[in-house]
N, C-alpha and C positions, 0 to 999 in steps of 0.2 A: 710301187703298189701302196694304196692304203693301210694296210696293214703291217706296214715295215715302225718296228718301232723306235721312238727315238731315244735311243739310252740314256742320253744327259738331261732330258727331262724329265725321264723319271726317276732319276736320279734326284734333281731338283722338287720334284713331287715330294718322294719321299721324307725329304730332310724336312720340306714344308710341314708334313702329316705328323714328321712326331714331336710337334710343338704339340698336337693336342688340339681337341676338335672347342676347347673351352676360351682356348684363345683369340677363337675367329669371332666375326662381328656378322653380325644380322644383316640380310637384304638391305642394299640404299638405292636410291634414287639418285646419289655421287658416284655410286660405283655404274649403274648403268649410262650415266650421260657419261660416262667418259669412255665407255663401251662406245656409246653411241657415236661420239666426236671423232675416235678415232677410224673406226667403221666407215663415217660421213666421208674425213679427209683422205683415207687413203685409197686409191684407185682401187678396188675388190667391190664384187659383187656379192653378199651376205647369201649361205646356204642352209645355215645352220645356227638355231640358240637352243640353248639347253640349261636349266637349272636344278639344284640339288639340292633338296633339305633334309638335315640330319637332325634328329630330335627323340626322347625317351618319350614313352609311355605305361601307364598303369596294365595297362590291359596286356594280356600276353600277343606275343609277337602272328601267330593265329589269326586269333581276332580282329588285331588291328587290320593285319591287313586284308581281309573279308569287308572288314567295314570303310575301308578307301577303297579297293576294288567295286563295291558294288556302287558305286556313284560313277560308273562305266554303264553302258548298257549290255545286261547282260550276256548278249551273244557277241560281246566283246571282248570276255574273261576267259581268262583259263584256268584250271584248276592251280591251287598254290602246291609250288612243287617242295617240300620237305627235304633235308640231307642232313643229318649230323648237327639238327635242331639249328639250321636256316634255314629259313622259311622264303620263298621268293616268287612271284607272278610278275609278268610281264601284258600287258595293255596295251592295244592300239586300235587307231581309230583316224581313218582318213593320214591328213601329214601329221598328225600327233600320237605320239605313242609315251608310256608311262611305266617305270618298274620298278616295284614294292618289294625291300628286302628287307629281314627282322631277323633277331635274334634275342634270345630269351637269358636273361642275366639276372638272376637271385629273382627280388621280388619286382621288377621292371624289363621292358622291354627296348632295345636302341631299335628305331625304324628309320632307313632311309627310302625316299622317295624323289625320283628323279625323272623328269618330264621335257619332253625334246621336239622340237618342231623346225621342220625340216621345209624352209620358206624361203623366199627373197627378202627379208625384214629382220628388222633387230623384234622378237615379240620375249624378249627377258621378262617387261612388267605383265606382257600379258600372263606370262605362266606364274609369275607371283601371284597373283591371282586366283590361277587354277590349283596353286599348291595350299594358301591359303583356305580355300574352298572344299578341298577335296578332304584334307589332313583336319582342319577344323584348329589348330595348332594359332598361339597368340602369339604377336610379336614378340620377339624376343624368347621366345621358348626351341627355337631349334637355330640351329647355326646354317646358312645357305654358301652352294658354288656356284658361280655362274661361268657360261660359258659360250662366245660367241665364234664363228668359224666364217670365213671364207674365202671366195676364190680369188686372186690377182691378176691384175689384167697384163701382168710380163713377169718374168722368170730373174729380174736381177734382185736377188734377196739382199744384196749392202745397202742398193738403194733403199726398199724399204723400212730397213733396220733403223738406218739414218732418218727418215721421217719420222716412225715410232716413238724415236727417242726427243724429236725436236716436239712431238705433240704432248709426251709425255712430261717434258719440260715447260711447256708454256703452260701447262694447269697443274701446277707447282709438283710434279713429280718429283722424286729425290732416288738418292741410292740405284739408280737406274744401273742395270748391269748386262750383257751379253757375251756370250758365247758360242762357237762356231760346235754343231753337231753333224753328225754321219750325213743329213741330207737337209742344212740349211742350217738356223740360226736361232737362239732360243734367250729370250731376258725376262730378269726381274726388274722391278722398281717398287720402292714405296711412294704411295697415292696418299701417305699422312691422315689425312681426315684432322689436323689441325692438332696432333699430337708431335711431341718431342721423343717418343719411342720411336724406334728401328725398327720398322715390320717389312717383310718382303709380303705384300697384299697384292701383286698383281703380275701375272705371269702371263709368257707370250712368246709365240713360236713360229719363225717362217719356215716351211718345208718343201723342198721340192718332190712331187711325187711324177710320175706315168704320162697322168691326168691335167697336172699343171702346178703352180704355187699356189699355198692357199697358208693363213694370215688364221692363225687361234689365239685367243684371249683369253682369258680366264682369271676368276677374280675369289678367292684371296690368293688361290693359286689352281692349277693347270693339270686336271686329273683327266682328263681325257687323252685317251693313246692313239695317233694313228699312226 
């Protein structure tokens, strides 16, 4: 099942998250063509891109999000549901759907916003885009996850793993690493961006479920659970 989750990566997640959200780098145009390349060469057919930005603001966590919600059409909204001053609505609309969380911190607010479209295509630039647009946010003012998913066209996860790693290597991947989980196979690599620091920026998961194998990526790392 979908829903079965995979321990070691989030486990891996984790250790990622508590470097701290100051350490990640902003949306690239490096990070998706290499989404893209791997995507292209490995036999899968794309079901799924999802991106995330994480970013403060002046306004309280309320407001802000009334004022990203309402660039939905309104009978698209639903009211923001409130809990122990988290504030949260979820959005959708056709294959795109979008949901706004906040929370209120002294005199600022931290909002994430995360947008998912559920296509045969890589559309990661299209939703920079739409987050862009929507958040009003300048470059370099929020840190982003991306996230691409899909399905494999056969069920031998070494094989793929071994590809992964050989595409991940031909555009200077480094520190590339894997490990065998409950139902399939999960790696880091650093993707450099032409620094001399160790960073695990890009995370990747083959899992076998029910349904079939299906190939997750994620960049700087891998917050999504199925």
């Amino acid at each position: 099942m979908l829903k079965h989750l995979c321990y070691s990566l989030i486990l891996i997640s984790i250790l990622n998250i508590s470097q701290g959200l100051m350490g990640f780098k902003d949306i690239e145009e490096s990070d998706v063509y290499l989404m893209e390349k791997i995507s292209s060469k490995i036999e899968m057919d794309i079901c799924e891109t999802s991106a995330k930005a994480v970013y403060w603001s002046s306004r309280n966590a309320e407001e802000e999000i009334e004022r990203i919600g309402k660039r939905f059409k309104e009978e698209d909204c639903e009211a923001i549901n409130i809990e122990d001053n988290f504030y949260h609505m979820h959005l959708k609309k056709d294959n795109t759907s979008m949901e706004i969380m906040g929370v209120n911190l002294e005199d600022k607010s931290q909002i994430t916003v995360k947008i998912n479209i559920t296509e045969n295509e890589n559309n990661l630039m299209k939703i920079e885009k739409i987050l862009h647009e929507y958040t009003e946010i300048k470059p370099g003012e929020a840190k982003y996850f991306k996230y691409l998913k899909g399905k494999l066209k056969h069920n031998n996860i070494d094989y793929y793993n071994e590809e992964i790693i050989n595409i991940l290597r031909s555009y200077g991947g480094s520190y590339i690493s894997s490990i065998n989980i409950q139902n399939g196979i999960t790696g880091t690599a650093d993707i450099g961006k032409g620094t001399s620091k160790k960073a695990v920026n890009l995370n990747y998961s083959i899992c076998n479920y029910d349904t079939g194998s299906y190939l997750l990526i994620g960049t700087p790392i891998l917050d999504e659970i199925y």
